[in-house]
Structures are given as structure tokens and as C-alpha cells.
C-alpha positions as CSV (number, residue, x, y, z in Angstrom):
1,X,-0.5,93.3,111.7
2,X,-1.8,90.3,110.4
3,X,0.0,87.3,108.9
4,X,-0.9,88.2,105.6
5,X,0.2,91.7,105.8
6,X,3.3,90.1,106.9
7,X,3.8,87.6,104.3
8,X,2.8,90.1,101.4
9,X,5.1,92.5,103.1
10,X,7.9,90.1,103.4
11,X,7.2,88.9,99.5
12,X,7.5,92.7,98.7
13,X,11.0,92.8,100.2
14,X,12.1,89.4,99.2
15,X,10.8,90.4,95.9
16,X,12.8,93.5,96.0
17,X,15.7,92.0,97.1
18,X,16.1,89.5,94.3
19,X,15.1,91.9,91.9
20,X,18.1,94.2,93.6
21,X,20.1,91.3,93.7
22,X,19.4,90.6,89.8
23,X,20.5,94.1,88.8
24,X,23.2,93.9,90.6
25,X,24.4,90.7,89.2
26,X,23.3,92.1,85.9
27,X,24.9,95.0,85.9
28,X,27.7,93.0,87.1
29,X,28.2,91.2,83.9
30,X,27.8,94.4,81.8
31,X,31.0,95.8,83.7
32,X,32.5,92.5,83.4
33,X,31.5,92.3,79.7
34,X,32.7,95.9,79.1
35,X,35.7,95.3,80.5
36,X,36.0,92.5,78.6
37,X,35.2,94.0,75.3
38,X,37.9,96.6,76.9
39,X,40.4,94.0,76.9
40,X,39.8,92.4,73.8
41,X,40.1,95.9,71.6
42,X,43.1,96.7,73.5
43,X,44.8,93.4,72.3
44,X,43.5,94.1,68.7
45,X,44.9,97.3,68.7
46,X,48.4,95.9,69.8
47,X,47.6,93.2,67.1
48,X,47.0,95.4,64.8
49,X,50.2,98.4,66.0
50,X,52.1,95.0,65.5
51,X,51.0,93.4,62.0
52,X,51.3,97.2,60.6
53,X,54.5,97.5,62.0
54,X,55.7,94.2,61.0
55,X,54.4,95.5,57.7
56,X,56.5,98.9,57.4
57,X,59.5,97.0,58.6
58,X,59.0,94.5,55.9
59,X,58.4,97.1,53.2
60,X,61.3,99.6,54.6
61,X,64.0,96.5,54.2
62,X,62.2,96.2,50.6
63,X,62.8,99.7,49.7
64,X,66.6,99.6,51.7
65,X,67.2,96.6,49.5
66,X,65.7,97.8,46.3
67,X,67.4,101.4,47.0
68,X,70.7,99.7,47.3
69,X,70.2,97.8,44.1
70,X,69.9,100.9,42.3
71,X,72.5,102.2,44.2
72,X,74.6,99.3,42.6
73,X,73.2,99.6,39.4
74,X,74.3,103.2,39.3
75,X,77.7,102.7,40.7
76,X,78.1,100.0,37.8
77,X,76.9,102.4,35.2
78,X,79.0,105.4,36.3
79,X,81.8,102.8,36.4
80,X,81.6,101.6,33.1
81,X,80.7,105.0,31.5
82,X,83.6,106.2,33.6
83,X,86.1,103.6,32.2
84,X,84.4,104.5,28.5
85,X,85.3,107.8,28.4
86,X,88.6,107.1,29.5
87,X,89.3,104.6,27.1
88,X,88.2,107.4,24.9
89,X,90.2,109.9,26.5
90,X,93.5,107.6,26.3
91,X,92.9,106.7,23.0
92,X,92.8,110.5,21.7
93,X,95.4,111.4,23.5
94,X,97.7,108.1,22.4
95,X,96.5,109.5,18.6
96,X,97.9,112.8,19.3
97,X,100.7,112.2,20.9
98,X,101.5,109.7,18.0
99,X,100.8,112.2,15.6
100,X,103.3,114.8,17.2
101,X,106.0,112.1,17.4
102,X,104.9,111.3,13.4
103,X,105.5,115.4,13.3
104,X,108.5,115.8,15.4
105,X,110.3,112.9,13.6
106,X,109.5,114.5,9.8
107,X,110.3,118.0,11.2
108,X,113.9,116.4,12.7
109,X,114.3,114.6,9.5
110,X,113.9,118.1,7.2
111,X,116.0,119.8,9.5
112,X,119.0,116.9,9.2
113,X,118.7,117.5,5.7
114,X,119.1,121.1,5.7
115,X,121.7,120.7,8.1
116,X,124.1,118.5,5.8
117,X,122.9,120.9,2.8
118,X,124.3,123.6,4.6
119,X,127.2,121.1,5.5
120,X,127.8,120.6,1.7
121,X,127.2,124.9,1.0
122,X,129.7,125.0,3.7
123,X,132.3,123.1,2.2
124,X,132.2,124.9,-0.9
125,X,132.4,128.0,0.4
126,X,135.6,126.7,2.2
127,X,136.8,125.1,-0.6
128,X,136.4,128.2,-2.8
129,X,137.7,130.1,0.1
130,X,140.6,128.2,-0.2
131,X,141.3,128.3,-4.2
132,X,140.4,131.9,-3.7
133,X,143.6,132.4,-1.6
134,X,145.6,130.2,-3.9
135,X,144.6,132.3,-6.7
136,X,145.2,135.1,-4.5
137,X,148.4,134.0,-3.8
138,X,149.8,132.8,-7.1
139,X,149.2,136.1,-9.1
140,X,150.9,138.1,-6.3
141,X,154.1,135.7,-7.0
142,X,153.9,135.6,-11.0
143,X,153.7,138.4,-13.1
144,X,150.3,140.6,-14.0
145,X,149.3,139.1,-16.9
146,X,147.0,142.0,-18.3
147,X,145.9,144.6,-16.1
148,X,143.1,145.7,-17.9
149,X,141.3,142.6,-18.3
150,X,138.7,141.6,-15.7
151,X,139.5,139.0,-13.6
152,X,137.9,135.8,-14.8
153,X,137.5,133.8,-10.8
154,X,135.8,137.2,-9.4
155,X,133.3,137.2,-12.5
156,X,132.7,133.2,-11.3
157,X,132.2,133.6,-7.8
158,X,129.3,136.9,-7.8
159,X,126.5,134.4,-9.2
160,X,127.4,131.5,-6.9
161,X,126.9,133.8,-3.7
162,X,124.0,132.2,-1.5
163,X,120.9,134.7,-0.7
């Protein structure tokens, strides 16, 4: 072999073997770029799992807080509405029981005054109870007067009979 088979030869390899050499660094840096670009949308993911989770937290303490507001809001309402109708409730019962006071104290009054009007009906009976007896009494001790005349107190005393 001669020195210029050699040589070309050797070029041949050496040129094979940088051009080897070259993909391998080349393909090299497309792993290490890959990887790379691996890395990077890994973090932008967890970025991104982060921000939107840092964003439902946010708006789920926003909706907590609002919720509880109208929570308040409705206890409030129902409290006072509550309290309304009571006052309404209280204030229809004090009427009514007012009005049956206003009722028991006519109806006790009506029934004192037929009380002492049978009191006074009472008295006269006894009292013409009692002249009845001394009537009674005093003809039994003095002579008949006329037997065939009615008797004038009995005649007197048949209208004045209550019902």
C-alpha cells in the first residue's frame, strides 16, 4: 500500500470518526435539550397545578365567606321575622286576654247585681213571710170578723209571686 492509499485511508477514518464523533455530540445535546425541555414542562406543570390551586383556594374561602354572609343574613332575617310575629302573636293574645278580663269583669258585675236583686226579692219574701204569720197569728187570737168575705192579704200576695 502506498502512502497515499494510506493517507486517503486514514482521512476516510479520521473523517469518519469526527463525523461519528459529531453525531454523537449532536445527538448529545438533543437528549440534553429534551431533557431539558423535559424539565422545564415539568416545572410549568407544577407552576401551573400550583397558581390553579392557589386559585380554587382563593375562590373556595370567597364562596366560604360569601356563604357565611348569607348564612348571617338569613339568621338575621329569620330572627327579626321571628321576633315580628311574636310581637304579633303577644300582642293578639294580650288583646284577647284583655278583652276576656273586659268580659269577665261586666259578666261579674251583672251577676253582683242580680245577686243583691235577689237579695232585695229575698227580703221581701221574708218580710212578707213574716207579716204573713202575724196576720196568721192575730186572726187566730181575735174574733172572725166575716167569714164569707175573702181575705183581703191572700188576694195581695197571688200577683206579687215571682215567676
Amino acid at each position: 500500500m502506498s502512502f497515499w492509499t494510506v493517507t486517503l485511508i486514514s482521512l476516510a477514518i479520521g473523517l469518519l470518526l469526527v463525523i461519528g464523533g459529531s453525531l454523537v455530540v449532536y445527538m448529545g445535546s438533543l437528549v440534553k435539550n429534551a431533557y431539558e425541555l423535559k424539565v422545564e414542562i415539568q416545572n410549568d406543570m407544577e407552576a401551573g397545578l400550583k397558581r390553579i390551586e392557589e386559585e380554587s383556594e382563593k375562590k373556595t374561602r370567597w364562596i366560604k365567606r360569601d356563604l357565611i354572609e348569607e348564612i348571617e343574613k338569613l339568621k338575621s332575617s329569620l330572627s327579626t321575622d321571628n321576633q315580628r310575629k311574636f310581637g304579633e302573636m303577644t300582642e293578639g293574645l294580650v288583646k284577647s286576654v284583655a278583652e276576656l278580663e273586659q268580659t269577665h269583669k261586666r259578666d261579674r258585675q251583672e251577676m253582683i247585681k242580680v245577686i243583691d236583686a235577689l237579695r232585695q226579692d229575698i227580703m221581701t219574701l221574708d218580710q212578707r213571710l213574716k207579716s204573713l204569720k202575724r196576720d196568721a197569728q192575730a186572726p187566730a187570737a181575735a174574733p172572725p170578723a166575716d167569714p164569707t168575705a175573702p181575705e183581703a192579704p191572700q188576694a195581695e200576695e197571688a200577683p206579687a209571686k215571682p215567676a
